[in-house]
Structures are given as C-alpha cells and as structure tokens.
One Martini backbone bead per residue (centre of mass of N, CA, C, O) as a GRO file, in nm:
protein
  108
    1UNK     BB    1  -5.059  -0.231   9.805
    2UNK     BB    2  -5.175  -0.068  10.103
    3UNK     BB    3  -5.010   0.067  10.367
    4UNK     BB    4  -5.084   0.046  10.690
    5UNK     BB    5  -5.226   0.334  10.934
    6UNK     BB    6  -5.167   0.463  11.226
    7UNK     BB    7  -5.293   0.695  11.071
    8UNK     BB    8  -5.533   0.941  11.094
    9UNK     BB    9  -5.802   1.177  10.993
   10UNK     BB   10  -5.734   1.432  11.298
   11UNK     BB   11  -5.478   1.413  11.432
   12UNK     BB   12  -5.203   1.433  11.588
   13UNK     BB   13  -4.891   1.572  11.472
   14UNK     BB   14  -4.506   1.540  11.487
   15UNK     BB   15  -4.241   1.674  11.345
   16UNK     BB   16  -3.918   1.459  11.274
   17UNK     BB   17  -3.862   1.591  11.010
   18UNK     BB   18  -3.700   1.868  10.781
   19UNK     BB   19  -3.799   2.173  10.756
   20UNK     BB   20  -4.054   2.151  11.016
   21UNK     BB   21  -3.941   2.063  11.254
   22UNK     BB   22  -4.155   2.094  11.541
   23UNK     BB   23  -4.414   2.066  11.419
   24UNK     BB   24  -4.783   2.083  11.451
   25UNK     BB   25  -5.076   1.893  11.338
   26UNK     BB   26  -5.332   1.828  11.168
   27UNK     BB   27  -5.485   1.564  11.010
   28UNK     BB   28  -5.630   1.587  10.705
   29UNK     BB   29  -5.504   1.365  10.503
   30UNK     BB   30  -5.425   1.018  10.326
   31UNK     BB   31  -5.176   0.864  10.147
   32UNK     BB   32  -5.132   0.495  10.136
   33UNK     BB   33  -5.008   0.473   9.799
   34UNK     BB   34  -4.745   0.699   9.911
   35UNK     BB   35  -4.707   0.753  10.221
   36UNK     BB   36  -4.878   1.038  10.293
   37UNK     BB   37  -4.932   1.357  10.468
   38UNK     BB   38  -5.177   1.633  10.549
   39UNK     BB   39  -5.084   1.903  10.726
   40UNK     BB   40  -5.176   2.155  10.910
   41UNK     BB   41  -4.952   2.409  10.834
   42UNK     BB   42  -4.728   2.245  10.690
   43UNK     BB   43  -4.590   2.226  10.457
   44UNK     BB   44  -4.524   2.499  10.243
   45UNK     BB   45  -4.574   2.617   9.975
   46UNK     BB   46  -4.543   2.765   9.608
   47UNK     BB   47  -4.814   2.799   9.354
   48UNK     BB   48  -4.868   2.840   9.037
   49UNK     BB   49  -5.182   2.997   8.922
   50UNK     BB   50  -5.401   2.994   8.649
   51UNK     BB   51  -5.646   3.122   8.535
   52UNK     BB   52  -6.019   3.094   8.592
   53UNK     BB   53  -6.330   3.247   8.506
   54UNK     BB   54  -6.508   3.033   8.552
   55UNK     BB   55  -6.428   2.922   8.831
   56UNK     BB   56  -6.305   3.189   9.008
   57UNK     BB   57  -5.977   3.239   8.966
   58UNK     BB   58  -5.718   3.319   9.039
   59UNK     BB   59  -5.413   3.474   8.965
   60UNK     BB   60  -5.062   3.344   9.061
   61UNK     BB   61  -4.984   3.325   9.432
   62UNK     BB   62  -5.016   3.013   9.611
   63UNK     BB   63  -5.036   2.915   9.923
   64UNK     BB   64  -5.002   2.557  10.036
   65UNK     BB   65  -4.999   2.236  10.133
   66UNK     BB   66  -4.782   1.951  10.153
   67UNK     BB   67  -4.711   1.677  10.128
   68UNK     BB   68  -4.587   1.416  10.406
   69UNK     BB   69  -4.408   1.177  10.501
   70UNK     BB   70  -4.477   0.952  10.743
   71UNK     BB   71  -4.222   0.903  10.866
   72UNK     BB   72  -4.222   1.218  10.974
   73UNK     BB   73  -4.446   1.133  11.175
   74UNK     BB   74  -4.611   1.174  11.489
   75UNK     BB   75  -4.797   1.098  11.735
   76UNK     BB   76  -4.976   1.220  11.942
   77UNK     BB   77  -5.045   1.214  12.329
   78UNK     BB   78  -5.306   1.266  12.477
   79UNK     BB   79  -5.160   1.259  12.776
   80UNK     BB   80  -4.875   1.401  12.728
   81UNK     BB   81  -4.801   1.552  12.455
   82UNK     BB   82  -4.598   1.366  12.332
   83UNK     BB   83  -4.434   1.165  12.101
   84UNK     BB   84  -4.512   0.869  11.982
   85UNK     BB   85  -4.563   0.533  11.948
   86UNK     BB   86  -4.758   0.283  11.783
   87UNK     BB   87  -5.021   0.072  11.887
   88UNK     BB   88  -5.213  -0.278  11.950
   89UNK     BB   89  -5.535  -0.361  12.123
   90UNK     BB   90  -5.777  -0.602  12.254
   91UNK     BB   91  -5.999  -0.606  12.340
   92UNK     BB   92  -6.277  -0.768  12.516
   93UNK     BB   93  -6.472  -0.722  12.300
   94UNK     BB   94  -6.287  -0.710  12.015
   95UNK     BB   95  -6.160  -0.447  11.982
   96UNK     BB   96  -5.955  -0.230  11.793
   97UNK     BB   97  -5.659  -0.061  11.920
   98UNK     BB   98  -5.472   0.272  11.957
   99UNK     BB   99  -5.172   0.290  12.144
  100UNK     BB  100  -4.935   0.408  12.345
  101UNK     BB  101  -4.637   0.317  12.365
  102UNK     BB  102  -4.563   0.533  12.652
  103UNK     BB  103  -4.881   0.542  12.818
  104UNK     BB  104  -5.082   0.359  12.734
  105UNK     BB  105  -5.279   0.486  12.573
  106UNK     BB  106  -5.599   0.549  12.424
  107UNK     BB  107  -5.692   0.692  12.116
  108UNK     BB  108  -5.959   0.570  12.021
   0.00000   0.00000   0.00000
C-alpha cells in the first residue's frame, strides 16, 4: 500500500540532502509507491538514448531529472518562503487542509 504525502504536484520544495542541498524547484510528478518525488530542475542526470526515427528522436546524449527521495525535499511555507514540515488542520467546514509548521500558514 501507497504511503499518503505531504507533498503534492506543483508544490514549491527546497532540497536538504544529496548532491543537489540547497536547491528549490517545483514538484513535477509524485510517485508514492517509490516514495520519490520528480522536481523540476534539480537532480539531473545524463542518459544515453538511442535513435529511433520512427518516432522522430535523435540519439546521443541527453540531460534530464531524476526522481528525489521524498525525504529529502521539504516544502516552501508560502507565508515565510523558508522550508517547514506539514502538519494537517481540520477547519469548521469539515475540510482536511496541509499548514506549515512554522508559521501556521495554510498551504492548500
């Protein structure tokens, strides 16, 4: 079974582990099966890829992201924009919403 995530795609998340610490980027893609997150920008690799002109792709050589363990990104507080841990609130309508640690900002 998938374990439920703090983060969500499009969030802002600022990296605090591996080769990439200190960089910021949005989450592209989650994948909570792996428990990895793809943010945009950061963790790029360079992948051989081979032709194939069928479907119109050159080969060679070809930089682009890879997924991030989840644990290392932490998510911007939108109100202070330094990274925090997610808590969740329920308001009074009933609605379950995602609040930054530090500032009580609500994120969703």
């Amino acid at each position: 079974m998938a374990k439920r995530f703090s983060i969500k795609r499009g969030d802002q998340v600022y990296v605090i582990a591996g080769k990439d610490r200190g960089k910021s980027g949005r989450v592209m893609r989650v994948y909570p099966q792996m428990n990895k997150v793809l943010v945009e920008g950061v963790n790029n690799i360079k992948k051989a890829v081979k032709a194939n002109p069928g479907k119109n792709i050159k080969g060679g050589i070809v930089e682009r992201e890879a997924p991030l363990d989840a644990s290392n990104v932490s998510l911007i507080c939108p109100e202070t924009n330094a990274p925090t841990r997610v808590g969740y609130k329920i308001l009074e309508d009933g609605s379950k919403v995602r609040v930054a640690r530090k500032s009580g900002a609500v994120i969703d």
